[in-house]
C-alpha positions in Angstrom: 41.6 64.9 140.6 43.5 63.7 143.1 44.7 65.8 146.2 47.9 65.8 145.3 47.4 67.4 142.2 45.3 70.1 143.3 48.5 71.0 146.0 50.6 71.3 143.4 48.2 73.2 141.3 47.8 75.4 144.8 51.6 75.7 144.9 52.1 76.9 141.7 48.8 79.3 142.1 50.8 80.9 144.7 54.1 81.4 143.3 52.3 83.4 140.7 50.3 85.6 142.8 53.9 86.1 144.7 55.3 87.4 141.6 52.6 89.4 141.1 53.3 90.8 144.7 56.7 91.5 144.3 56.1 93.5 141.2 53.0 95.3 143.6 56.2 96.1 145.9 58.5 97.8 143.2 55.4 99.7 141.7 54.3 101.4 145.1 58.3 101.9 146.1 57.8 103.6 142.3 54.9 105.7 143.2 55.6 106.8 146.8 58.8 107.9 145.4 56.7 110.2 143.1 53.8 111.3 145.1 53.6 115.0 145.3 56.6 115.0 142.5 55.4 116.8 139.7 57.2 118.8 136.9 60.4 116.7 137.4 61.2 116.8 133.3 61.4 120.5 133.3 62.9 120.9 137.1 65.7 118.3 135.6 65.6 120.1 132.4 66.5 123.6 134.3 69.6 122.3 136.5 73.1 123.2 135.5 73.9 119.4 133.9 77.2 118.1 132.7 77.5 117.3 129.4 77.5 113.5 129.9 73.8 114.0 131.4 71.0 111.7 129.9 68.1 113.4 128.5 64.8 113.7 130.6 62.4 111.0 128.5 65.4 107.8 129.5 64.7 107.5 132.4 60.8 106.4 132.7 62.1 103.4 130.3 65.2 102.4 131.9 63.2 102.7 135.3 60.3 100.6 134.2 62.8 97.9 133.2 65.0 98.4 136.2 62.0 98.0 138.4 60.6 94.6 136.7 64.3 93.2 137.1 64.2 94.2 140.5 60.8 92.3 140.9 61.8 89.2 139.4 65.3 88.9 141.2 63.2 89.2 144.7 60.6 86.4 144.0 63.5 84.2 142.8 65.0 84.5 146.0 61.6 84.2 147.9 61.3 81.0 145.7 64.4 80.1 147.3 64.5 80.5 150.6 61.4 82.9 151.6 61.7 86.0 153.4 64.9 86.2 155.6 68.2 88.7 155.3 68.3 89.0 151.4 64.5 89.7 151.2 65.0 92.2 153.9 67.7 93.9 152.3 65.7 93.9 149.3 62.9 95.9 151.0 65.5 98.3 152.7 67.1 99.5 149.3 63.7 99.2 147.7 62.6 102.0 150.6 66.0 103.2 150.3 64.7 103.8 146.2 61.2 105.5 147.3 62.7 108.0 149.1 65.2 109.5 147.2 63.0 111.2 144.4 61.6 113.5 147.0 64.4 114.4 148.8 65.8 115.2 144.8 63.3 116.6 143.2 60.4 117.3 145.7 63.2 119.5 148.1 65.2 120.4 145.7 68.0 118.7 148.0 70.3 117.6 146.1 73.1 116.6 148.4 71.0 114.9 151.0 69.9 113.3 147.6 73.3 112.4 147.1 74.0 111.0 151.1 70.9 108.8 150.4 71.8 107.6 147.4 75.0 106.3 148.8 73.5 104.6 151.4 70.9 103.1 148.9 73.8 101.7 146.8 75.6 100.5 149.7 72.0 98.5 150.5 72.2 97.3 146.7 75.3 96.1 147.2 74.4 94.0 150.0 71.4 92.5 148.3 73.5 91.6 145.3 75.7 89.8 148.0 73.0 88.2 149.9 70.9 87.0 146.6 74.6 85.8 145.2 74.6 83.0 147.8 70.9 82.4 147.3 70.7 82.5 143.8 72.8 84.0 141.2 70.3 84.6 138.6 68.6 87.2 140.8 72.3 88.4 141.8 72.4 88.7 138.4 69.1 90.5 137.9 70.1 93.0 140.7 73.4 94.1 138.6 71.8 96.9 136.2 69.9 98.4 138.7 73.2 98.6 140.9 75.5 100.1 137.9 72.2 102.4 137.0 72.4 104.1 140.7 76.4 103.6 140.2 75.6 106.3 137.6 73.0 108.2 139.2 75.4 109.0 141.6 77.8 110.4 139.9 75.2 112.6 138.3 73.2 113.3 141.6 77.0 114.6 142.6 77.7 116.5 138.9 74.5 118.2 139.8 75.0 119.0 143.2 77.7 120.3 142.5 76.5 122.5 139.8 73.6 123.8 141.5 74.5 124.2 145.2 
């Protein structure tokens, strides 16, 4: 084997375990956002909801492939470029994400829910433009996630609404 092979090898080794990394990210941004959480399918089931409201089990399966998206479209950028401004806007609406299950469901506080949210969509938003001049696959990866919390507003809002 020669050395240059085994770099390579190394190289390709470590774009792997990077993946791997950025799908570690989105999990723990996942969990943090549900530690101490519990009981959210009957919480969400007793809210006054409108009628355009999505039932309870959608979203642990739009979520789980929201997430993965989320994962790949950050190590294509890191591919890219490495870290720089669109990985750090990545990890601010990723944090952005963590937080806003507790502030909904944990305190029961549902327009600071709502303030958040904004702000995480806002952080979206300006990932999708930073990965856009990076890569547009990963721009493009970004753009469910961004219409899901497009519509997670508007039902954070219905609700707040509703029940405040």
């Amino acid at each position: 084997m020669t050395i240059s092979g085994s770099v390579r090898r190394l190289g390709r080794a470590r774009k792997w375990w990077a993946l791997a990394g950025f799908g570690a990210a989105v999990t723990v941004a996942a969990a943090v956002g549900g530690l101490g959480v519990r009981g959210t399918q009957q919480e969400y089931a007793d809210l006054q909801q409108p009628s355009w409201a999505p039932p309870s089990w959608l979203f642990g399966p739009v979520w789980t492939v929201l997430y993965a998206l989320i994962a790949v479209a950050g190590w294509l950028v890191w591919r890219r470029v490495g870290w720089g401004p669109a990985l750090w806007a990545w990890v601010v609406q990723l944090v952005l994400n963590a937080i806003w299950t507790p502030l909904f469901f944990g305190a029961s506080r549902y327009g600071l829910a709502f303030a958040e949210l904004v702000l995480m969509w806002l952080a979206i938003g300006a990932t999708v433009l930073l990965f856009g001049r990076v890569s547009r696959p990963a721009a493009g990866l970004m753009l469910p996630y961004w219409a899901w919390v497009t519509f997670a507003g508007a039902l954070n809002f219905a609700i707040w609404r509703l029940n405040g």
